[in-house]
C-alpha positions in Angstrom: -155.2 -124.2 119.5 -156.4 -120.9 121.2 -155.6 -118.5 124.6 -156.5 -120.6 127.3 -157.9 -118.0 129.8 -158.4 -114.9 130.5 -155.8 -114.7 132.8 -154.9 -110.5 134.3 -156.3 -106.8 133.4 -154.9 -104.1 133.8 -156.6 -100.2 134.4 -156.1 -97.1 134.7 -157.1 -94.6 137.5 -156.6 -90.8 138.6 -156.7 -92.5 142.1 -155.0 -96.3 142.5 -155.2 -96.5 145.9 -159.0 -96.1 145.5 -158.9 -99.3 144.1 -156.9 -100.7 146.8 -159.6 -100.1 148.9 -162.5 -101.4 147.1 -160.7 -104.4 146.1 -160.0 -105.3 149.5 -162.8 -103.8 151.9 -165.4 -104.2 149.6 -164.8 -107.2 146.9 -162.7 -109.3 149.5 -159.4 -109.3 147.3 -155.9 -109.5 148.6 -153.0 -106.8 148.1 -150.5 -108.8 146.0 -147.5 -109.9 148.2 -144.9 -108.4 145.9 -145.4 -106.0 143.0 -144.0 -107.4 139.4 -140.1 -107.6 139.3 -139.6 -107.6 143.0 -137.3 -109.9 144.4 -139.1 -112.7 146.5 -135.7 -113.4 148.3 -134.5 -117.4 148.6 -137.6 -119.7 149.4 -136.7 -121.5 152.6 -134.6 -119.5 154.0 -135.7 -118.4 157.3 -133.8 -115.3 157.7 -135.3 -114.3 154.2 -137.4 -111.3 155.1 -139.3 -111.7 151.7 -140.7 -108.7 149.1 -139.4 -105.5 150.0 -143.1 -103.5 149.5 -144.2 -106.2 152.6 -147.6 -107.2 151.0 -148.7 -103.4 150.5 -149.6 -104.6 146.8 -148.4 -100.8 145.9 -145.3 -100.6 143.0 -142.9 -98.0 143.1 -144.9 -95.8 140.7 -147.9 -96.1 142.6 -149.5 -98.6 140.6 -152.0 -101.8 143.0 -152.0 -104.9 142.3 -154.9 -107.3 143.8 -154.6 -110.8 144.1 -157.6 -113.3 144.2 -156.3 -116.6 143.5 -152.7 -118.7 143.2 -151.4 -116.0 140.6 -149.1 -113.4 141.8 -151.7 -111.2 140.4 -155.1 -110.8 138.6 -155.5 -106.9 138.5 -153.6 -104.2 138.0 -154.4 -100.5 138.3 -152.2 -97.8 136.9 -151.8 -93.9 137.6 -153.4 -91.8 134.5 -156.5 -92.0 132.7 -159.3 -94.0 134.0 -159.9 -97.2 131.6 -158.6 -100.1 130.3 -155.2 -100.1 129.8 -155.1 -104.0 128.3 -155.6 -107.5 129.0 -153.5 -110.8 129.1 -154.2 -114.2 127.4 -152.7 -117.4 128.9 -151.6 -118.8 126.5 -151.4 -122.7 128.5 -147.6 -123.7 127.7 -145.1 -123.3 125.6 -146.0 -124.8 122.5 -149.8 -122.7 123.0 -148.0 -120.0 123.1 -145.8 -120.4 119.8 -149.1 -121.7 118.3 -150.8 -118.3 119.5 -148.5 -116.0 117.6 -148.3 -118.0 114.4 -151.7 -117.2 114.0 -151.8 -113.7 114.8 -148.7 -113.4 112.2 -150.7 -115.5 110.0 -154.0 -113.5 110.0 -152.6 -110.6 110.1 -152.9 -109.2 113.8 -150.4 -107.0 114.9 -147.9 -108.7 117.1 -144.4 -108.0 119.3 -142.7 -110.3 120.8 -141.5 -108.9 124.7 -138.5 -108.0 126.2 -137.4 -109.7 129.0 -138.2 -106.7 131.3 -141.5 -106.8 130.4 -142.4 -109.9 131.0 -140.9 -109.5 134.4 -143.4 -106.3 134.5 -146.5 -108.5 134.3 -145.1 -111.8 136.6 -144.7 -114.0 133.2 -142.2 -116.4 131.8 -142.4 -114.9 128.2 -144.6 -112.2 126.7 -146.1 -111.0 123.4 -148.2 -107.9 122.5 -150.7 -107.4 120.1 -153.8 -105.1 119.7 -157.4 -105.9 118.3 -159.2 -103.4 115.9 -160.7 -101.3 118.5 -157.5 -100.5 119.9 -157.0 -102.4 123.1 -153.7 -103.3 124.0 -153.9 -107.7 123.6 -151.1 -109.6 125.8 -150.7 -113.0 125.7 -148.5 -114.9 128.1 -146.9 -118.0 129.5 -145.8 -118.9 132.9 -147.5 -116.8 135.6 -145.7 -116.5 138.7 -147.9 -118.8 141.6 -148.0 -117.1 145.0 -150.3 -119.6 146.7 -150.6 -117.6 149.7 -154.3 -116.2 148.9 -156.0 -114.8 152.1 -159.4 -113.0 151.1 -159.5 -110.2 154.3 -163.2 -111.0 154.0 -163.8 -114.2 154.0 -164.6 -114.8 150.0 -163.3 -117.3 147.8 -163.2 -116.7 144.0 -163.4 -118.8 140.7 -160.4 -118.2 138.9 -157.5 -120.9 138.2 -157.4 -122.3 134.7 -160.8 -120.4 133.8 -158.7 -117.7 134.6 -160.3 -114.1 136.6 -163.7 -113.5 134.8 -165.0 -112.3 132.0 -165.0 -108.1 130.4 -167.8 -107.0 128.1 -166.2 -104.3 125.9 -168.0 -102.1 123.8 -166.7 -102.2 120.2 -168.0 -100.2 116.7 -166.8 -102.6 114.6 -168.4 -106.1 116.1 -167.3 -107.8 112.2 -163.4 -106.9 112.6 -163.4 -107.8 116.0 -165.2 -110.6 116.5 -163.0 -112.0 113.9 -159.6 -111.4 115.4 -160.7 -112.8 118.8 -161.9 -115.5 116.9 -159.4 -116.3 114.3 -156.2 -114.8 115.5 -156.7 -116.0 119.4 -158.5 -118.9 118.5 -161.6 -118.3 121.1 -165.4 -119.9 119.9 -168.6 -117.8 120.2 -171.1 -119.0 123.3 -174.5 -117.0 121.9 -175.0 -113.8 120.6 -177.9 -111.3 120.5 -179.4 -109.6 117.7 -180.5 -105.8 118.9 -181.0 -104.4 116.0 -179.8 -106.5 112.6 -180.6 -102.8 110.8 -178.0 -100.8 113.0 -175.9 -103.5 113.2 -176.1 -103.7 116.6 -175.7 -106.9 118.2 -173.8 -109.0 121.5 -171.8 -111.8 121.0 -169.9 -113.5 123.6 -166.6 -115.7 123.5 -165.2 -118.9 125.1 -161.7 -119.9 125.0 -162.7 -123.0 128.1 -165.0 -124.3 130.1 -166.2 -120.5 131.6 -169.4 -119.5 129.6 -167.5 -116.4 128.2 -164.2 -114.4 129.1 -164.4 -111.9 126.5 -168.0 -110.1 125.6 -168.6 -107.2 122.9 -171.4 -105.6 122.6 -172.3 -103.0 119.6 -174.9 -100.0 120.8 -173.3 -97.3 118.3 -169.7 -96.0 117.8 -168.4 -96.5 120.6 -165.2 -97.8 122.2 -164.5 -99.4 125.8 -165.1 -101.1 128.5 -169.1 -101.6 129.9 -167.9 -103.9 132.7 -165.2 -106.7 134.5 -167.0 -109.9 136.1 -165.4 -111.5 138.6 -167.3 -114.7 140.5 -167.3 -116.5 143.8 -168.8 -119.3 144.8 -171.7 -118.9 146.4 -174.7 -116.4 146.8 -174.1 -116.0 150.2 -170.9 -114.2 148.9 -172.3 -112.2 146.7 -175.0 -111.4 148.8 -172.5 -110.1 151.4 -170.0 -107.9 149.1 -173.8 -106.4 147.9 -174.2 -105.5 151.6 -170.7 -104.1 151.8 -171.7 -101.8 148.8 -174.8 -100.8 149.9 -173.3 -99.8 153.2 -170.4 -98.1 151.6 -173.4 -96.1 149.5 -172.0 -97.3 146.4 -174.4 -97.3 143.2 -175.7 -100.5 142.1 -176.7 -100.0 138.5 -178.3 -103.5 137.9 -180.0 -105.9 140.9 -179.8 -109.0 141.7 -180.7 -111.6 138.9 -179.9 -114.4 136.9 -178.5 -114.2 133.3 -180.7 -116.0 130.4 -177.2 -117.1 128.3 -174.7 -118.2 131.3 -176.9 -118.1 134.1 -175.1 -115.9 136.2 -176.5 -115.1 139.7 -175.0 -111.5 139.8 -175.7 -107.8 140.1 -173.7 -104.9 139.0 -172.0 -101.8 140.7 -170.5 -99.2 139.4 -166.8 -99.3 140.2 -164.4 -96.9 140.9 -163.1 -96.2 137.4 -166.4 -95.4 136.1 -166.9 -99.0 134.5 -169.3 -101.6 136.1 -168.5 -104.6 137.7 -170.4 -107.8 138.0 -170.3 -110.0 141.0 -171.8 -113.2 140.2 -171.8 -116.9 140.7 -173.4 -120.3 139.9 -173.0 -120.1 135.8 -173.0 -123.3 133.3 -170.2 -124.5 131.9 -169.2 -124.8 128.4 -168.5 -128.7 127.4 -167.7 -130.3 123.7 -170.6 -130.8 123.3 -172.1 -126.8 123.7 -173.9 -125.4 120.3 -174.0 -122.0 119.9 -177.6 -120.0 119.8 -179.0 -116.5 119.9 -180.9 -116.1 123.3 -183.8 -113.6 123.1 -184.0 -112.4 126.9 -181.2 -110.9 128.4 -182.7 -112.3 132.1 -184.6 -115.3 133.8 -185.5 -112.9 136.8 -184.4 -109.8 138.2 -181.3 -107.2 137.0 -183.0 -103.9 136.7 -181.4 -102.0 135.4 -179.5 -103.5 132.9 -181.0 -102.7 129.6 -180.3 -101.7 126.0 -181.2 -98.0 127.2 -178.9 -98.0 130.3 -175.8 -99.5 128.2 -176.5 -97.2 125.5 -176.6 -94.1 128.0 -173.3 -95.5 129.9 -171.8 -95.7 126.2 -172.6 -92.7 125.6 -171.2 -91.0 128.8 -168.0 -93.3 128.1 -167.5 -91.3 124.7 -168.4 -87.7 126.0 -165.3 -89.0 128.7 -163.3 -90.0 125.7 -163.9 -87.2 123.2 -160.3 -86.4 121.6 -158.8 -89.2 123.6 -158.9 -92.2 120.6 
């Protein structure tokens, strides 16, 4: 048994409330109704004036919390350093998640079971922690806390549920180490992969854990460590085609056009979002069945996405590890 979904991420920012505003005005994301840990008051009662931040999606340290679905939350962006700060695994129930950290114990993985406290710090019945070799802080969860009051301000409906919020694409330096604890400690099953260069080592491989072509991406241009970009999808292109108006308008830089993905078949384009990181709006992908073989694919595109190429990865890699010099 593996994670089940992809299920919340969490950043980092100089400027939260930056990403209050994209999420919102630009992506069409809700503020989350009450931050982590706040009291919802007594359902049903009609004097019961509900969370005391009133749907600002703003905690009390100034971290934002967007909501895009029936989950309480999906992102979460935290004062400090821009970056990711981790990601959380649903585990599916109970017995998933018992299953989930047998097998992190049992290959090895670092794992922590969490306090009460934290668990109510990410909306969660009960929470673990872990970490993969390149360092980023693993979570894996049961019970999410279902607000099912999501109202997009703009009019857009996203793809989430039990396929959980989208997919990352991380950059890793070690593609062997990782690929096998995402594999055998979480239990997730490569898609396809790309060779780059079999010399260098340098390769893309990308990782189901349901029916979503991938939630979890790596991609090995050199020694570097992070995060290349966050996918989130909606279900039409006439949604995507307006949030790419919004960004246009809001002169935000798209670094890769409009196109459809060889591998998943992703209608999508990229931006660069506010943390530095791109992120992928997209919709329109296959679906992974039992019946889905695994192969390399040897173009990245069927048609368009300029701008996404080995070169332009390996320059925003690059510019990722002038960012993070002294910081590992």
């Amino acid at each position: 048994m593996s994670v089940s979904a992809l299920g919340y991420i969490g950043i980092g920012a100089h400027a939260p409330e930056q990403w209050l505003q994209y999420g919102t005005r630009i992506l069409g994301m809700m503020p989350a109704r009450a931050w982590p840990g706040e009291s919802w008051g007594m359902p049903g009662d009609p004097d019961n004036p509900g969370p005391a931040s009133q749907g600002s999606g703003i905690g009390p340290d100034g971290s934002v919390y967007l909501k895009l679905d029936d989950h309480q939350w999906r992102v979460a962006v935290h004062p400090g350093a821009e970056g990711l700060r981790y990601l959380g695994f649903d585990a599916g129930d109970e017995e998933g998640f018992r299953t989930t950290l047998e097998r992190l114990k049992t290959t090895g993985a670092p794992v922590r079971n969490g306090t009460p406290a934290e668990a109510a710090a990410r909306s969660v019945r009960h929470l673990a922690h872990s970490r993969d070799p390149m360092g980023n802080a693993i979570e894996i969860y049961v019970g999410p806390t279902r607000d099912y009051r999501f109202h997009s301000p703009l009019g857009i409906s996203f793809v989430a549920g039990k396929v959980g919020f989208g997919h990352v694409n991380l950059f890793v330096d070690d593609i062997d180490t990782t690929y096998e604890y995402y594999t055998r400690a979480l239990g997730m099953r490569l898609s396809d992969y790309l060779v780059i260069n079999a010399e260098a080592g340098m390769s893309i491989q990308f990782l189901h854990c349901n029916q979503r072509h991938h939630s979890v991406g790596m991609v090995k241009v050199g020694d570097i460590r992070g995060l290349h970009h966050v996918m989130f999808e909606v279900t039409g292109i006439d949604q995507v085609g307006c949030i790419m108006d919004r960004v246009q308008k809001a002169g935000m830089t798209i670094t890769s056009t409009l196109g459809r993905h060889t591998n998943d078949h992703m209608l999508s384009f990229y931006m660069r979002g506010p943390s530095g990181f791109d992120v992928e709006i997209g919709c329109d992908p296959v679906q992974i069945d039992e019946h889905w073989v695994p192969n390399q694919f040897c173009e990245g595109d069927v048609w368009g996405h300029k701008g996404l190429t080995v070169e332009a990865i390996a320059e925003m890699a690059s510019g990722l590890q002038d960012d993070n010099t002294g910081q590992r």
